[in-house]
C-alpha positions as CSV (number, residue, x, y, z in Angstrom):
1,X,84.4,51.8,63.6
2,X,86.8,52.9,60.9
3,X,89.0,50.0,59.0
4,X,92.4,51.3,59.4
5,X,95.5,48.9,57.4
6,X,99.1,50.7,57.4
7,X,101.2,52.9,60.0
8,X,99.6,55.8,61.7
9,X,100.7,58.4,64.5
10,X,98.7,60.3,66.6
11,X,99.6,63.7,68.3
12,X,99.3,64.3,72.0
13,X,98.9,67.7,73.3
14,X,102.1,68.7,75.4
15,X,101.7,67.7,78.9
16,X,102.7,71.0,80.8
17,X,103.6,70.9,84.7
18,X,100.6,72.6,86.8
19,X,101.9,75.4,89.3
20,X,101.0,74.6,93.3
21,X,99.7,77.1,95.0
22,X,100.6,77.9,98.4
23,X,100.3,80.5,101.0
24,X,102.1,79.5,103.9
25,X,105.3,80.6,102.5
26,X,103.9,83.4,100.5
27,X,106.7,85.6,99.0
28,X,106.5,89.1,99.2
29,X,109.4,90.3,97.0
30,X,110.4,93.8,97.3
31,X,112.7,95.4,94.7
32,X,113.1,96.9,91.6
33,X,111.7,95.4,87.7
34,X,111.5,96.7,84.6
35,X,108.1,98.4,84.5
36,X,108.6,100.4,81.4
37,X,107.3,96.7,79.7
38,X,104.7,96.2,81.9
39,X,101.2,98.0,80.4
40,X,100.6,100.3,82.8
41,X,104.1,101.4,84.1
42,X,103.0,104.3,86.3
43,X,100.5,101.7,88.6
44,X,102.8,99.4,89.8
45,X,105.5,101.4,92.2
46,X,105.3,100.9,96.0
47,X,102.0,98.7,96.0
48,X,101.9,94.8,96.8
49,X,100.9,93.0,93.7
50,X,99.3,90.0,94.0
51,X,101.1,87.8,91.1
52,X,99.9,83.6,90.0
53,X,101.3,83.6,86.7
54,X,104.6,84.0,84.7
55,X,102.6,85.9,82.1
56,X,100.7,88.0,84.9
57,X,104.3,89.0,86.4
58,X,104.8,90.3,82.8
59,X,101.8,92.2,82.8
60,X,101.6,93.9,85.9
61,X,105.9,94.4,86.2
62,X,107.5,93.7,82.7
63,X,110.4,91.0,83.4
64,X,114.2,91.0,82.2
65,X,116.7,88.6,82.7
66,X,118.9,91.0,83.7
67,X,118.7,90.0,87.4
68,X,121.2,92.5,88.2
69,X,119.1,95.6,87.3
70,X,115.9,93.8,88.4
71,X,116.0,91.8,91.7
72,X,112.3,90.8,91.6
73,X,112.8,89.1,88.3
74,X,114.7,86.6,89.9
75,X,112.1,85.3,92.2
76,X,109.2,85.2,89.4
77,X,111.8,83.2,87.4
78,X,112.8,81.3,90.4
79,X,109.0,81.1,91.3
80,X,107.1,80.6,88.2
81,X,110.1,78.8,85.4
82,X,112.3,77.0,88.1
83,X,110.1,75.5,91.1
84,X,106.6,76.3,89.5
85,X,104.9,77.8,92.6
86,X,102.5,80.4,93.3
87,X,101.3,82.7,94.2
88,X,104.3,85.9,94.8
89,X,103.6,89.5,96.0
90,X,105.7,92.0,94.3
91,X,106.5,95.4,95.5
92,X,108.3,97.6,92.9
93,X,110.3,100.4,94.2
94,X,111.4,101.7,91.1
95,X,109.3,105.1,90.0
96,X,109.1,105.8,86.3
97,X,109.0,109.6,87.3
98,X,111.7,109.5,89.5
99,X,114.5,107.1,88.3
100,X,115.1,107.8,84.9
101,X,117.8,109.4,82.4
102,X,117.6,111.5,79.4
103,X,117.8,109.6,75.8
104,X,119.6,111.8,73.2
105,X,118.3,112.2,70.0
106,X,119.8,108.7,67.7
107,X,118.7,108.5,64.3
108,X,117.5,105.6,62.9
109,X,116.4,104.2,59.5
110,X,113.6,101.8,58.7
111,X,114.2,98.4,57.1
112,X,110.7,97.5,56.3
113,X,108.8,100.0,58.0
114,X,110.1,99.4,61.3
115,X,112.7,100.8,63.6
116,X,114.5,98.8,66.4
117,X,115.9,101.2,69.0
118,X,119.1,100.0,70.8
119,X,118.6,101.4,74.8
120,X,116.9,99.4,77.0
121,X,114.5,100.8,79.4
122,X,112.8,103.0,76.7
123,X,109.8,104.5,78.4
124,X,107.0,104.4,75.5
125,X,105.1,107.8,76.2
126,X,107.7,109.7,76.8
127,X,109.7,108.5,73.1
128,X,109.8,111.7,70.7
129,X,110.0,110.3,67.4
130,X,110.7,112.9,64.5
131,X,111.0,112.5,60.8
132,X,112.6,115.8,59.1
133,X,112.1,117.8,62.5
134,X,108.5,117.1,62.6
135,X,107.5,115.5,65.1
136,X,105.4,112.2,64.8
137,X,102.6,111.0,66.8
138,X,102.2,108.1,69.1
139,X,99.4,105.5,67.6
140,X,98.7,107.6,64.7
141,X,101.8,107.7,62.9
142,X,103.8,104.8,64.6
143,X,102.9,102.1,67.3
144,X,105.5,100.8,69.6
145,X,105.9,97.5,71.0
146,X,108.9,95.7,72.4
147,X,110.7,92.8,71.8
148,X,112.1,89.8,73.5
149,X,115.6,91.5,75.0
150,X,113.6,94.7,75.8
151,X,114.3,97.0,72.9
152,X,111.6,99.2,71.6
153,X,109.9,98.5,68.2
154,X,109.0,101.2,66.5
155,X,106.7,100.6,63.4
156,X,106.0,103.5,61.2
157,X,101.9,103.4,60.5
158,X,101.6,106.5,58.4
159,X,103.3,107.0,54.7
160,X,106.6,109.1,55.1
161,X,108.5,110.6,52.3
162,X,110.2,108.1,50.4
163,X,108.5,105.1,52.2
164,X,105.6,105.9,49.5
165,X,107.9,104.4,46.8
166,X,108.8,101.7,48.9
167,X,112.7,103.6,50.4
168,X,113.4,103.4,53.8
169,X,113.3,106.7,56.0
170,X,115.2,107.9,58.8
171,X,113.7,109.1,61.8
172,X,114.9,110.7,65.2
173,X,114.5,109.1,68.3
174,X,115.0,110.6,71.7
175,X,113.1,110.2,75.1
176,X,113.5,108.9,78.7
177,X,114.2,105.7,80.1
178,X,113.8,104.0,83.6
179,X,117.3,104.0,85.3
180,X,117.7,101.0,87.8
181,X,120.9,102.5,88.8
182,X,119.0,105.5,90.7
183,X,117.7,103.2,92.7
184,X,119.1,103.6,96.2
185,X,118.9,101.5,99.7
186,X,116.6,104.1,101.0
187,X,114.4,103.7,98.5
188,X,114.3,100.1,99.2
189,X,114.0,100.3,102.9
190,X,111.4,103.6,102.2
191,X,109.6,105.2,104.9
192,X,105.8,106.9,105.1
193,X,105.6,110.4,104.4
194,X,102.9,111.8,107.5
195,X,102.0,114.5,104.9
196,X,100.6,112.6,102.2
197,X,99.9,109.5,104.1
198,X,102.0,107.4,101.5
199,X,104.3,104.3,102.3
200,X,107.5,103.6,100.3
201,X,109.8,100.3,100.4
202,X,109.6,97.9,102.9
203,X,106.9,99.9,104.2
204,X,104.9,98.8,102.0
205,X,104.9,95.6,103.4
206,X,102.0,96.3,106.3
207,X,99.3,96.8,102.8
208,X,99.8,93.0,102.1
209,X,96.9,91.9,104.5
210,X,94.6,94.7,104.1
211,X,94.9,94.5,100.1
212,X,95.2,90.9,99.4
213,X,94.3,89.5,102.4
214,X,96.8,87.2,102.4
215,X,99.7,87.3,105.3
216,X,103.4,87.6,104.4
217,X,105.2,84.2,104.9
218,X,108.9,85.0,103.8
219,X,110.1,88.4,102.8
220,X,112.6,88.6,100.1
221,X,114.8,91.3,98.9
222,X,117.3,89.4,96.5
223,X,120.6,91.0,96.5
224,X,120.1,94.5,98.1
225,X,119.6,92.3,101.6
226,X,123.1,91.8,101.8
227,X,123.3,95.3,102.6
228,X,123.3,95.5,106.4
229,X,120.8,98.2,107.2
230,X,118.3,96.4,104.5
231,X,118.8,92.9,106.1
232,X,118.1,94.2,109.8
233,X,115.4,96.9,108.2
234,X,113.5,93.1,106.5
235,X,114.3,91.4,110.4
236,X,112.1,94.1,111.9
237,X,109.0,93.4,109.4
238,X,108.9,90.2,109.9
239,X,107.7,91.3,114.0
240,X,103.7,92.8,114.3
241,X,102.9,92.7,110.9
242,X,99.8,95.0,110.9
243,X,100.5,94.7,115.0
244,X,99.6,91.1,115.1
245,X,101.3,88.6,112.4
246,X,104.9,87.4,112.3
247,X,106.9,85.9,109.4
248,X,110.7,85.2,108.3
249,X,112.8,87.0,105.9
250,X,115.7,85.3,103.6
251,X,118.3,87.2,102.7
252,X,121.5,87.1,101.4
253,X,125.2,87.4,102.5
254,X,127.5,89.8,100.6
255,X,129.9,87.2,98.4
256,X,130.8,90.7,96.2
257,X,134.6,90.8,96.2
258,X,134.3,92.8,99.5
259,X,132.4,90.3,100.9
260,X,132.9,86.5,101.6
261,X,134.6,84.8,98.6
262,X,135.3,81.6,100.5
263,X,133.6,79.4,102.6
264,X,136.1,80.8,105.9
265,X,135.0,84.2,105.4
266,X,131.5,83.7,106.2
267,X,131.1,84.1,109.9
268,X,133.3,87.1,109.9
269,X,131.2,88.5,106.8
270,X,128.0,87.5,109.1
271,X,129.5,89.3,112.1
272,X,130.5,92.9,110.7
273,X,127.2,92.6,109.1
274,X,125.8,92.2,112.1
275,X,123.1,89.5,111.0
276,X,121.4,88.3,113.9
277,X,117.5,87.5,114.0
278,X,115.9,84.1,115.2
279,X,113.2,85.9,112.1
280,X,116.2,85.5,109.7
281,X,117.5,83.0,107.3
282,X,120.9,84.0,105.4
283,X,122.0,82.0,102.7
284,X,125.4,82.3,100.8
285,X,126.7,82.2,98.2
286,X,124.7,82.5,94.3
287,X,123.5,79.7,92.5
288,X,123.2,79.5,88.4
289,X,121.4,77.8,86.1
290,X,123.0,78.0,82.2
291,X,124.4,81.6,82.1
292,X,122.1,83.0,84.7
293,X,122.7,84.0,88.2
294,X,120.3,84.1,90.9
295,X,121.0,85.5,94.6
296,X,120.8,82.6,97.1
297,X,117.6,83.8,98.7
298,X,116.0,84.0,95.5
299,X,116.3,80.1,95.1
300,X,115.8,78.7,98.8
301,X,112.4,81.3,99.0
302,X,110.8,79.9,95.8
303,X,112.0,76.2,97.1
304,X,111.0,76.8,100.3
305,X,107.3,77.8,99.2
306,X,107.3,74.7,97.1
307,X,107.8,72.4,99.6
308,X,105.2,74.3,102.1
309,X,102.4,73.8,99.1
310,X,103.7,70.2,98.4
311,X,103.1,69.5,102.1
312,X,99.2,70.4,102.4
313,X,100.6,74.4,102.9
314,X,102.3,73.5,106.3
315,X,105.7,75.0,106.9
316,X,106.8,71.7,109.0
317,X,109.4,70.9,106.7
318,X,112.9,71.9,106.8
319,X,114.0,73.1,102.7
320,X,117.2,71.6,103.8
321,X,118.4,68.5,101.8
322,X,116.2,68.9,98.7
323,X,116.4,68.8,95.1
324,X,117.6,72.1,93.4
325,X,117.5,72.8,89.6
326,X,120.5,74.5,89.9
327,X,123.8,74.1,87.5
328,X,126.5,75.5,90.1
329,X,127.4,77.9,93.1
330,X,129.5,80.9,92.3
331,X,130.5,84.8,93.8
332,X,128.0,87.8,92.9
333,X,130.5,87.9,90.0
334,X,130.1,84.9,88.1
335,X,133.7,83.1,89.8
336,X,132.8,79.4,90.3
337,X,132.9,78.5,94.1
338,X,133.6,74.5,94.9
339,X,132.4,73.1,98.2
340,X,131.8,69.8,99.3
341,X,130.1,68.5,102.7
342,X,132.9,69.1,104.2
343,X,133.0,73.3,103.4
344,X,129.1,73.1,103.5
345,X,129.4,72.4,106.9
346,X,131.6,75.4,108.2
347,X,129.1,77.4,106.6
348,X,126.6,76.2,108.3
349,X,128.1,76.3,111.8
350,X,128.0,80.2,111.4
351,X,123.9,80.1,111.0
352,X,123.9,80.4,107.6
353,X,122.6,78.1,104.6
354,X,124.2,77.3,101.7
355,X,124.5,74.7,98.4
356,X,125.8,71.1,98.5
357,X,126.2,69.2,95.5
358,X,125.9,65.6,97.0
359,X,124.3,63.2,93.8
360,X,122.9,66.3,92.7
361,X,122.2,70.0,93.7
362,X,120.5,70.3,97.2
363,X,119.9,73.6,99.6
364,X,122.3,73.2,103.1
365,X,121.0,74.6,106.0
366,X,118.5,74.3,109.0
367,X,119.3,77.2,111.3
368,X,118.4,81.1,111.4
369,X,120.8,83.7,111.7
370,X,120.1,83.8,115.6
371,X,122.6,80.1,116.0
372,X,124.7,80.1,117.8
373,X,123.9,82.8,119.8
374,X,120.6,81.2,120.5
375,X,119.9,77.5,120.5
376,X,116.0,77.8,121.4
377,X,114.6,75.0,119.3
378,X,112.1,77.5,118.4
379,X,114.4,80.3,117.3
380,X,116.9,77.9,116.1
381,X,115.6,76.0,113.7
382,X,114.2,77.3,110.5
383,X,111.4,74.8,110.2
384,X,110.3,75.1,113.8
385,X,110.7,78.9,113.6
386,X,108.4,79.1,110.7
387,X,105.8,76.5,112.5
388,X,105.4,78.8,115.4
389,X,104.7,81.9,113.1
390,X,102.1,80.1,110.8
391,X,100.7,78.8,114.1
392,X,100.3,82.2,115.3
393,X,99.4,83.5,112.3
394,X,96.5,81.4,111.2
395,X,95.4,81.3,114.9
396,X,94.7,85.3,114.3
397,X,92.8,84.5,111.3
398,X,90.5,81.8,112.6
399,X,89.4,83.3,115.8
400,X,89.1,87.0,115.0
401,X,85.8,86.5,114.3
402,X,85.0,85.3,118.0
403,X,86.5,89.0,119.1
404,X,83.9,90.9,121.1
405,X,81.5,87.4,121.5
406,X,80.2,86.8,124.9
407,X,83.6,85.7,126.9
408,X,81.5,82.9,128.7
409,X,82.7,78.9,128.8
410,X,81.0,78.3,126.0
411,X,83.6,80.6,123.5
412,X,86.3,79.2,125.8
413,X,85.5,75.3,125.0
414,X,85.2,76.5,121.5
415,X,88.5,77.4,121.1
416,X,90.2,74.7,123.1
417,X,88.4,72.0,121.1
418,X,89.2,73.2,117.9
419,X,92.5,74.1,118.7
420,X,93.3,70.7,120.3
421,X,90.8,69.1,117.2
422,X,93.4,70.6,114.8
423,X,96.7,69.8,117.0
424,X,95.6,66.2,117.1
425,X,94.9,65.6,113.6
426,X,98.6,67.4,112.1
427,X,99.8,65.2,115.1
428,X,98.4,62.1,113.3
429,X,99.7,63.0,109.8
430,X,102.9,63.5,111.4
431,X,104.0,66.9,110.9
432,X,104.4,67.7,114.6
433,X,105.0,66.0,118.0
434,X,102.4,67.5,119.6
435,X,100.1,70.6,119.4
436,X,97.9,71.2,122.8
437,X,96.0,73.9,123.9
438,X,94.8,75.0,127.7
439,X,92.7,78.0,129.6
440,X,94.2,78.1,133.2
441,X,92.7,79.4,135.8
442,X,95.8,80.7,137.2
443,X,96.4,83.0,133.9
444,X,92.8,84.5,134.0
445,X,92.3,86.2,137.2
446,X,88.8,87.6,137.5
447,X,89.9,91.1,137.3
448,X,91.6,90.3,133.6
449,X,88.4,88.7,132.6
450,X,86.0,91.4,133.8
451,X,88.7,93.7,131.9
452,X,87.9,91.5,128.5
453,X,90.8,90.2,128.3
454,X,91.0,86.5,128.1
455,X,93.9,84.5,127.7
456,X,95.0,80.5,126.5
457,X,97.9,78.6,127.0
458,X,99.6,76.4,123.9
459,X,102.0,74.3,123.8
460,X,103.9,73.4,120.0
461,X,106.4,70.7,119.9
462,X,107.0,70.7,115.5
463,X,109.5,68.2,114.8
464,X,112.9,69.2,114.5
465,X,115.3,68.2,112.0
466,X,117.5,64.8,111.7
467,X,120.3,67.4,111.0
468,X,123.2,64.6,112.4
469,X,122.7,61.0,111.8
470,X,125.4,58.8,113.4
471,X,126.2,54.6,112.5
472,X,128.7,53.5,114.8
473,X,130.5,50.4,113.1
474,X,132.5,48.3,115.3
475,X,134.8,45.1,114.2
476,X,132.7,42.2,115.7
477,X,135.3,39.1,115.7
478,X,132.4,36.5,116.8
479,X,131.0,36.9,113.4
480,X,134.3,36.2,112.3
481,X,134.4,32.9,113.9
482,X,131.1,31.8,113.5
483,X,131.5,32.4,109.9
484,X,134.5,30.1,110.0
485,X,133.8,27.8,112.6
486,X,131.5,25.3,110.5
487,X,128.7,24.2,112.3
């Protein structure tokens, strides 16, 4: 063993937070990002892409912090810098071929061989880079990279002209760039074209399963889903996902300045909007951390996953009432918005979540968008909603395989014991009241079964949420006295 006399110090690699994965609240993010950084920028329009990292997202989609061009870069910051979860399923609608703009020509002179251009969204093969009307090529006479805000680098890799005697050069730039702005709601909600057999926008949605093989658990589409037609368009995906699986869909309410801008204005906003879906959680208004805002959807989806992967990936729990890193509430504009309890409340009692800052940033909100036009617990509740359609869900994927087995007692015992096997144990770690599954007789006459079909009976009770908690204090005048009455 060495002698050591004196002071020393040691170094400790940094401890860095591991990610949680989870796929009961899987995020499928539909939207638009800046794929002109990404390194292929023509493979990664309307296709679900599977995404576990914050340098993966970069990869595959290029990322911006300029949320308001690029929708899915909120939730891979929300997802993968804020909450730490994965994994997220991105599908990009916007087409390098399609949405872009003409770059005029902008001249430009080195400062040590190098050229930084100043529009963003510079696609790289399509730059035209001149240096006295000759034209220069691409990875033989300059490379281009980009840096951290999204500009293109353009470093000269060939001797020019003066450069030879160590003078700076100017060149001509011109080109294309991708033009979020071209972006439309149709292109978001897309459609399948018959003729070529293609699937645009929220169409897109049905290749999750047979791609990934992973089923959707919340479908987000921050900011363009306070649009009406997009909002019911993501309501009617989350129904027969490839015509068996169900899921829910946050989106957000308009708080644009012909929207809500104050906590009254929400179940009016809601109504004209006609936001109504037991499928459907609506949150309002945006949140920010430091100078960037995020939609509301953005935040409670990457929350929302969190907590399902911190709870053994089972949606039992209501996101309600937890922790947010969040620095404030405010308008799509940036304009501050104050509420307490109080406020919090009202919004609520129009079916739609919201912040609270009670000792500290929480999410607000237990009930879908179908309260109170519906008080089923099951269509009521968020939590209980999302039980029933991971119940559902992951009851598909266990007993496909038994599809087209002999339908004798012997498949039917199998699936009542494991069904009740796995109802008793999530009944015993507390996450629901009771989970019990029965064949009746009554349900499967003879000519059903001799038709193949067979069919069970379950019955779900998930908790539901402790949203009102009540302490009636009363005045009790025998303490009183037997405090003061000596012995």
């Amino acid at each position: 063993m060495a002698f050591n006399h004196g002071v020393r110090v040691l170094e400790q690699p940094t401890s860095l937070t591991v990610p949680i994965y989870g796929t009961a609240g899987l995020q499928v993010v539909v939207g638009t990002a800046p794929v002109n950084l990404a390194a292929d920028p023509y493979a990664c329009t309307n296709t679900p892409l599977l995404i576990n990292s914050f340098a993966e997202a970069s990869e595959l989609l290029g990322y911006s912090d300029d949320f308001a061009s690029f929708n899915i870069c909120e939730s891979i910051d929300a997802s993968f810098r804020v909450t730490n979860v994965y994994p997220l399923v991105a599908i990009n609608v916007l087409d390098p071929t399609v949405h872009v703009k003409t770059l005029a020509a902008k001249n430009y002179t080195t400062s040590n061989g190098q050229i930084v251009t100043t529009d963003l969204g510079i696609l790289a093969d399509e730059l035209v880079v001149k240096y006295n009307n000759t034209a220069l090529q691409k990875d033989v006479d300059y490379a281009v990279t980009f840096d951290d805000k999204g500009y293109a680098v353009i470093t000269i890799l060939a001797v020019l002209g003066g450069m030879a005697n160590g003078n700076a050069v100017t060149l001509s730039v011109s080109g294309k760039a991708i033009d979020p702005d071209a972006v439309t709601k149709a292109d978001i909600i897309g459609g399948y074209n018959a003729s070529t057999g293609t699937e645009k926008g929220l169409e897109v949605i049905r290749q999750v399963f047979p791609k990934l093989n992973l089923t959707p658990g919340l479908l987000v589409c921050p900011g363009w889903s306070s649009d009406p037609n997009i909002a019911a368009a993501l309501a009617a995906k989350c129904e027969g996902i490839n015509g068996v699986f169900s899921c829910e869909c946050i989106v957000d309410l308009d708080s644009s300045e012909t929207g809500a801008t104050k906590h009254t204005d929400v179940g009016d906003v809601k109504e004209a909007s006609a936001m109504i879906s037991e499928h459907m959680d609506i949150m309002w208004p945006c949140a920010k951390i430091g100078d960037k805002i995020y939609h509301g959807s953005a935040i409670k989806a990457a929350y929302t996953a969190y907590t399902d992967a911190d709870n053994d990936d089972i949606p039992n729990l209501s996101p309600s009432n937890i922790p947010i890193a969040i620095s404030g509430i405010c308008l799509e504009d940036g304009a501050e918005v104050v509420l307490d309890e109080q406020r919090a409340n009202v919004v609520n009692s129009f079916g739609v979540s919201t912040f609270n800052n009670f000792n500290g940033w929480i999410l607000w909100g237990n009930r879908t968008a179908a309260y109170p036009a519906s008080t089923d617990p099951k269509d009521m509740w968020f939590c209980c909603r999302r039980f029933f359609s991971w119940w559902g869900n992951s009851f598909i994927l266990t007993y496909h395989q038994r599809v087209d087995s002999p339908a004798n007692y012997r498949l039917i015992e199998a699936i009542v014991d494991d069904e009740n096997m796995k109802g008793n144990s999530l009944v015993a770690q507390g996450k629901c009241a009771g989970a019990v599954i029965e064949y009746r007789e009554d349900e499967n006459t003879i000519l059903n079964v001799l038709d193949g079909k067979i069919k069970f009976h379950q019955l779900l009770a998930p908790y539901t949420p402790a949203e009102d908690i009540v302490n009636v204090l009363e005045f009790d005048p025998s303490l009183l006295q037997a405090a003061l009455g000596g012995e």
